[in-house]
C-alpha positions in Angstrom: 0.0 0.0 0.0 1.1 3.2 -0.7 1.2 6.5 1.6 -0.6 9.3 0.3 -0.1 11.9 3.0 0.8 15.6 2.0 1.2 18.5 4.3 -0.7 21.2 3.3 -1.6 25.1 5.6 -4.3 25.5 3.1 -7.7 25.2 4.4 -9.4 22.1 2.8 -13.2 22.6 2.0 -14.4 18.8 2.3 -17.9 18.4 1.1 -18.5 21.8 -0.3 -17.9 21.4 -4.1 -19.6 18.4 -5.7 -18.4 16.5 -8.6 -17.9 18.2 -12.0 -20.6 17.7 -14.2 -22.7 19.0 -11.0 -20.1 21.8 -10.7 -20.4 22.7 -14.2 -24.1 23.1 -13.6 -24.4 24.8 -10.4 -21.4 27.4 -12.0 -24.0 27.7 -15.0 -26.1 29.3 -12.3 -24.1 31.0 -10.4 -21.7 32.9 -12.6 -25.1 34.6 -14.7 -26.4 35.7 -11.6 -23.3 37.1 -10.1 -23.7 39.5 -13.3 -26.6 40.5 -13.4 -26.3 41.7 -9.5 -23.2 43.5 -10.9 -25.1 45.0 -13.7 -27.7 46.0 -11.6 -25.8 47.8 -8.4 -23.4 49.3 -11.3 -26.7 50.7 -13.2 -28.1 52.3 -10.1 -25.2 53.9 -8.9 -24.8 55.6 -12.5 -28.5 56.6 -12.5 -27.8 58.1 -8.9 -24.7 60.3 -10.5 -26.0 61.2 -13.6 -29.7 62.2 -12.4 -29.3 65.6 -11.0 -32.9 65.1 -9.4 -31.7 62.3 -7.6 -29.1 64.2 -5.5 -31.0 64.0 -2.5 -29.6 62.4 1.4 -31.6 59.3 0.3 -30.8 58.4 -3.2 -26.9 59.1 -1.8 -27.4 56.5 0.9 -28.9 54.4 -2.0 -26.1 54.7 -4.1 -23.9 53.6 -1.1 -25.7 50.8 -0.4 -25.4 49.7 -4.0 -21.4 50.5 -4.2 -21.5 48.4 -0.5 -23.2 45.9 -2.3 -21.0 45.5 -5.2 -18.0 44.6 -2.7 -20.1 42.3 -0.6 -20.7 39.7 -3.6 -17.5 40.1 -4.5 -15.9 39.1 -1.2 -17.5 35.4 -1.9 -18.8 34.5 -5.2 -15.7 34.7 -7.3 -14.3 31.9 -5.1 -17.1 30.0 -5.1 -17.7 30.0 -8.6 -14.1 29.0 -9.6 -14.4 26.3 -7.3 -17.5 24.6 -8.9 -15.6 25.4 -12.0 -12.0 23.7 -11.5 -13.2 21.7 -8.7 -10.3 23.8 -6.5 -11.2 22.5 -2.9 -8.6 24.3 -1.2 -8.4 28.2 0.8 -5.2 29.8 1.9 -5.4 31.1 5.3 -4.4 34.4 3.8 -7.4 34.1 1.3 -9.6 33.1 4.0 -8.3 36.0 6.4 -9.2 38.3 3.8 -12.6 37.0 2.8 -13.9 37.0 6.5 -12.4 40.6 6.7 -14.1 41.8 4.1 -17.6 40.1 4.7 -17.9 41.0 8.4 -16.8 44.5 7.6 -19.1 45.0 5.2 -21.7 43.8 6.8 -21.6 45.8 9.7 -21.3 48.7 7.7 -24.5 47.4 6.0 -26.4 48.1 9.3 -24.8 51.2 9.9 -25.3 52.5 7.2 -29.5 51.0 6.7 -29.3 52.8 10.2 -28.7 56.2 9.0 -31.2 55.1 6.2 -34.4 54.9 8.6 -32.8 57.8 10.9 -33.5 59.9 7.7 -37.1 58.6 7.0 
């Protein structure tokens, strides 16, 4: 029998991407909807800047939001996607370090900022 051990300080994501014809699928999915939440944010914060009528404290906070929200599905869904894709079921701690940062930061700031939302309604 042979040994097949190997050191590794990547994080190893058992159970999280399924075979490849599945992957494929599920990356089918994912990928088109990860645009079209792009497209979207990206259209309403250029509605927000070019509409002078919609310089107003709320549409800013809207635009924010948007911009907020454009960083917050990229935190996680790039990763995801390339792991359904290439079947990658691996993390460096760096990577993961940086894409907890990122989501728990922006998510807070979410709050904060849906706060200042209702304080202006």
């Amino acid at each position: 029998m042979e040994n097949y051990n190997h050191t590794t300080t990547d994080f190893i994501l058992l159970g999280q991407f399924p075979p490849f014809s599945l992957g494929l699928f599920l990356f089918t999915l994912t990928f088109p909807t990860f645009l079209m939440a792009l497209t979207g944010n990206l259209c309403m914060v250029l509605l927000i800047l070019l509409d002078a009528q919609l310089h107003t404290p709320m549409y800013f906070l809207l635009s924010q939001l948007s911009l907020m929200d454009l960083i917050y599905i990229r935190t996680t869904v790039p990763k995801m996607a390339s792991g359904f894709l290439c079947g990658n079921k691996s993390i460096s701690f760096i990577g993961s370090g940086v894409q907890i940062f990122f989501f728990v930061t922006l998510a807070g700031s979410e709050g904060l900022l849906l706060m200042s939302m209702a304080y202006d309604r």
